[in-house]
N, C-alpha and C positions, 0 to 999 in steps of 0.2 A: 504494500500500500504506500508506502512511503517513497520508494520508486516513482510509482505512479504519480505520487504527486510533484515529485521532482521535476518529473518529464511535463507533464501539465502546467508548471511555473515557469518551465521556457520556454515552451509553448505563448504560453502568457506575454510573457516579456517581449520575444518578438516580434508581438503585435503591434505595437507603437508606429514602426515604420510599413507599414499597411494601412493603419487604422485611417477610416475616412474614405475605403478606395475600393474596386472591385480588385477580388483576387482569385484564384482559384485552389480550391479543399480539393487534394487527392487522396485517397485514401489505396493503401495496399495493402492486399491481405495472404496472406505466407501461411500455406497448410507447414505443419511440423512431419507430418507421417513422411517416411520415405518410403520409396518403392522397394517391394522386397522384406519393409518389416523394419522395423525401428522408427527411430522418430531426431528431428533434430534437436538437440540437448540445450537445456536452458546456457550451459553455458558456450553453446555454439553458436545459438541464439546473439548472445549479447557479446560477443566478438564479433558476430556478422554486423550487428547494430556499432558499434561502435569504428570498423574500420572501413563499413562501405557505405552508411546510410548517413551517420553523423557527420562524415567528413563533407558531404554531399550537402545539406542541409545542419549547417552548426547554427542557425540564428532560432533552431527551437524545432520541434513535431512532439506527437503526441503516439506511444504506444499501450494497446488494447492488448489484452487476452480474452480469445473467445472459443467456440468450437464452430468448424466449418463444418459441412456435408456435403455430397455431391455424389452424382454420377459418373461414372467414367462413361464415353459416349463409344469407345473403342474395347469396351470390356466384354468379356462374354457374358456376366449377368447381368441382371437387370439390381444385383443390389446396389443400395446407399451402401458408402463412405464416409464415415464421421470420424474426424481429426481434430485434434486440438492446433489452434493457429494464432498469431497475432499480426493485429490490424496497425499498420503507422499511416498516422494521419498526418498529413503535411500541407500546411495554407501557405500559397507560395505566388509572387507575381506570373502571370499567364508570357515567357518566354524559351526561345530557343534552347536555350541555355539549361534550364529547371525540366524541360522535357528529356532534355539529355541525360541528365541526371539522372531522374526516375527511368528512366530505359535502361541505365547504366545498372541499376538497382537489381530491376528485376531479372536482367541478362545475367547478372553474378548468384543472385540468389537460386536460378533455375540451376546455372553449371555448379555451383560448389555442392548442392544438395542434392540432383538429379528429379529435379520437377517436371511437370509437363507446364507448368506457369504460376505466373504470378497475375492473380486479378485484382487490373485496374478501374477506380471508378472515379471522374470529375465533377465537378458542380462546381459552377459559378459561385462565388460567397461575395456580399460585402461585409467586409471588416468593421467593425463598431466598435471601440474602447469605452 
């Protein structure tokens, strides 16, 4: 919890130089289960955060823990997939640059872990302080 709130506080902070503007909330969400059987480890986790995601985005984001589920659309059954995952939320000026970024993210997080992806979602925000 206190993590969380850390991460939430610079998030916070951040916002100053946003606040008043449109921006855009990305949010990405990172299944942990690997293919094969295992799962990526909290503390793989927070080395991947810290040397691909943070470095990318140091003025703040925000990390969720949740459980994902899904389909595999290439699977031979028809079961659900439920994995535990975490969501980083990141409010960020709508440029070349910040898209690079985030591509750069989910390109490492696929290869280091053996994903079939990382799902992205946008929405316009205004920032309000």
């Amino acid at each position: 919890m206190k993590r969380f709130v850390f991460i939430f506080l610079l998030l916070v902070l951040a916002m100053p130089a946003l606040a008043g503007s449109a921006a855009i909330e990305t949010k990405l969400y990172f299944g942990l289960g690997m293919p094969g059987g295992g799962r990526v480890s909290e503390r793989q986790w927070t080395r991947f955060l810290a040397e691909t995601v943070t470095p990318r985005f140091p003025d703040g984001l925000t990390v969720l823990s949740g459980t994902g589920q899904w389909r595999d659309p290439k699977g031979q059954s028809a079961r659900i997939i439920s994995e535990p995952a975490r969501i980083v939320i990141i409010v960020h000026p709508e440029t070349a640059a910040t898209a690079k970024a985030i591509a750069d993210i989910r390109e490492a997080y696929v290869k280091r872990f053996r994903q079939q992806s990382v799902l992205q979602t946008d929405q316009p925000v205004n920032v309000v302080e």
